[in-house]
C-alpha positions, 0 to 999 in steps of 0.5 A: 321398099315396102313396109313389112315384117324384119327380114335376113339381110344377106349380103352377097360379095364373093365370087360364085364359084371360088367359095362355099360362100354361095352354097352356105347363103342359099343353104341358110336362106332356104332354111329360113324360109322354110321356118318362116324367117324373111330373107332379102338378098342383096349382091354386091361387088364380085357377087353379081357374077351369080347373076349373069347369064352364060352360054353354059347354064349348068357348067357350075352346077344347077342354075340359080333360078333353080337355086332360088326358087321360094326364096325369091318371088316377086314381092320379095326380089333378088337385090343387085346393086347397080353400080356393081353391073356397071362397073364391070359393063354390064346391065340388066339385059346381062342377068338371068331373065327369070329371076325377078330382080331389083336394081339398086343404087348405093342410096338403094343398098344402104336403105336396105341394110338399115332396115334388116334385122340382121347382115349376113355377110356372105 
C-alpha cells in the first residue's frame, strides 16, 4: 500500500444488478474525483460479481471499465478481496482484463480500511 494523501474507502458488497448500490458507488465515486477527493474501492462478498467478465458485456448496462474509467488508474486500482474470488471459484483470470486490479487477502482488506478516511459501505 503506498503511502499518500486520505482517500474514500467504498466498500462494494452488494450484488451489481439487484440494487442501486452500484450505480449510487459510481456515482458518488466520480463526484469525488472530480472535486479532488481519493477514492479506493474495495469489492467484497456478492460485490465481486462487478468484476466478472461475461459473454454479454453490455447486457446490464455499459461495462465497468467504462464506469470506471478516472476513477480508477493504475496507481490507485480496484481492491478485490481474494477470498471472496475463491469462494465462489473464481481467479484473477475470471475479472475483466482491462481493469487494473489489485487482490487483496483479508490482512490486505483490514489495512485498508484502517487507513481510510472514511467507509463508505455500499
Amino acid at each position: 500500500m503506498s503511502e499518500g494523501a486520505p482517500f474514500y474507502l467504498l466498500w462494494m458488497s452488494h450484488p451489481p444488478h439487484s440494487t442501486v448500490h452500484l450505480s449510487e458507488a459510481l456515482r458518488l465515486s466520480a463526484m469525488a474525483t472530480a472535486l479532488g477527493s481519493p477514492i479506493r474501492m474495495l469489492f467484497v462478498g456478492e460485490g465481486v460479481r462487478a468484476l466478472v467478465r461475461g459473454p454479454e458485456p453490455y447486457l446490464y448496462g455499459p461495462p465497468m471499465d467504462r464506469l470506471l474509467a478516472g476513477i480508477v488508474t493504475p496507481e490507485a486500482p480496484v481492491l478485490v478481496h481474494g477470498p471472496s474470488l475463491t469462494l465462489r471459484r473464481w481467479s484473477r483470470g475470471s475479472l475483466l482484463p482491462e481493469l487494473p486490479l489489485e487482490i487483496v487477502d483479508d490482512e490486505g482488506a483490514a489495512e485498508w480500511i484502517y487507513r481510510a478516511k472514511k467507509v463508505v459501505p455500499f
